[in-house]
C-alpha positions as CSV (number, residue, x, y, z in Angstrom):
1,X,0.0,0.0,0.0
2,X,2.7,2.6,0.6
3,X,4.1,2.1,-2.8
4,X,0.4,2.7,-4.4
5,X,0.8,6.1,-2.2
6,X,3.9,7.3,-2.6
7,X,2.9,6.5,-6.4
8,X,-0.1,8.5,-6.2
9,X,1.8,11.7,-4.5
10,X,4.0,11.7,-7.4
11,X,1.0,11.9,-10.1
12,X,-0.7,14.4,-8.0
13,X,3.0,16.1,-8.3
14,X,2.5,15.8,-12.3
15,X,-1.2,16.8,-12.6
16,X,-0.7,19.4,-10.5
17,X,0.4,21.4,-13.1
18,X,-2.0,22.2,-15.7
19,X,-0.6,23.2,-18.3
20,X,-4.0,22.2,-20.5
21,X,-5.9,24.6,-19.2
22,X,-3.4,27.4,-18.6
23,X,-4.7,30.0,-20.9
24,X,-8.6,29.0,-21.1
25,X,-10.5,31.8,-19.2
26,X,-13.9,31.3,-21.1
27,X,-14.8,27.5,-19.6
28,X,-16.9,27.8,-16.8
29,X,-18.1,25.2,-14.7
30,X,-21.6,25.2,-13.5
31,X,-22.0,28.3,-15.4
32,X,-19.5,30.9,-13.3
33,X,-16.1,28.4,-12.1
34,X,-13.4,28.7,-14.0
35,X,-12.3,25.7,-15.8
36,X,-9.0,25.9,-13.8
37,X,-9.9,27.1,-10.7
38,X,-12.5,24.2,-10.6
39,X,-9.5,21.7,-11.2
40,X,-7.1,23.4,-8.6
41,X,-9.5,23.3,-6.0
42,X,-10.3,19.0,-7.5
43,X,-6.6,18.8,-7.2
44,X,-6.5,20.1,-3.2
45,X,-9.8,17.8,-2.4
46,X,-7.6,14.8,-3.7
47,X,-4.1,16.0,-2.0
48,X,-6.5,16.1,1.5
49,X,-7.5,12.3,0.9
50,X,-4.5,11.7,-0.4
51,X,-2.6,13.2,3.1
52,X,-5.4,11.2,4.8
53,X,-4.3,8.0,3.0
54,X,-0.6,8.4,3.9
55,X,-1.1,8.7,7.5
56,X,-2.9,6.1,7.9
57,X,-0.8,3.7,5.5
58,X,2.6,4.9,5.8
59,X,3.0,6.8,9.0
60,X,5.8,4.8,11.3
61,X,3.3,2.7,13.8
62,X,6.5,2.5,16.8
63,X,6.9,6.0,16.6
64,X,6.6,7.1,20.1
65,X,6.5,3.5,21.7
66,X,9.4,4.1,24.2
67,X,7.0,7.6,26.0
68,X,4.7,5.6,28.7
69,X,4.6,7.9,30.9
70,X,4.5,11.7,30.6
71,X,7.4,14.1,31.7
72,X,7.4,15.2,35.0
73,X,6.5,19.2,35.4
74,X,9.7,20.8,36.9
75,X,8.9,22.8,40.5
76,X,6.0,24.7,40.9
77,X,4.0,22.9,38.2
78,X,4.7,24.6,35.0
79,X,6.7,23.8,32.4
């Protein structure tokens, strides 16, 4: 699964850039989105689930294992 990930952060890299609909201002989309604004704002929906995927696939699962117990405050309570 991480390699489908990682896979799919570099094509998100690559269609990030759109160089297709770089100088077409008269599309609209639903009547008053532009064309590219529409597919910008597609392209930051799928980088959220795309964030979403990596954490829960790729993020390191021992990170952290060796913290049981909280630090202790210094004196007085704060830190």
């Amino acid at each position: 699964m991480k390699r489908l990930v990682y896979g799919l952060i570099i094509l998100l890299a690559v269609l990030h850039h759109d160089w297709w609909w770089w100088d077409d201002s008269e599309t609209l989309l639903l009547g008053f989105v532009p064309i590219g604004l529409a597919y910008h704002a597609a392209v930051s929906l799928t980088a959220a689930l795309l964030w979403a995927l990596a954490v829960k696939y790729c993020w390191p699962t021992d990170l952290g294992a060796d913290d049981k117990t909280p630090a202790a405050l210094p004196e007085g309570g704060r830190s």
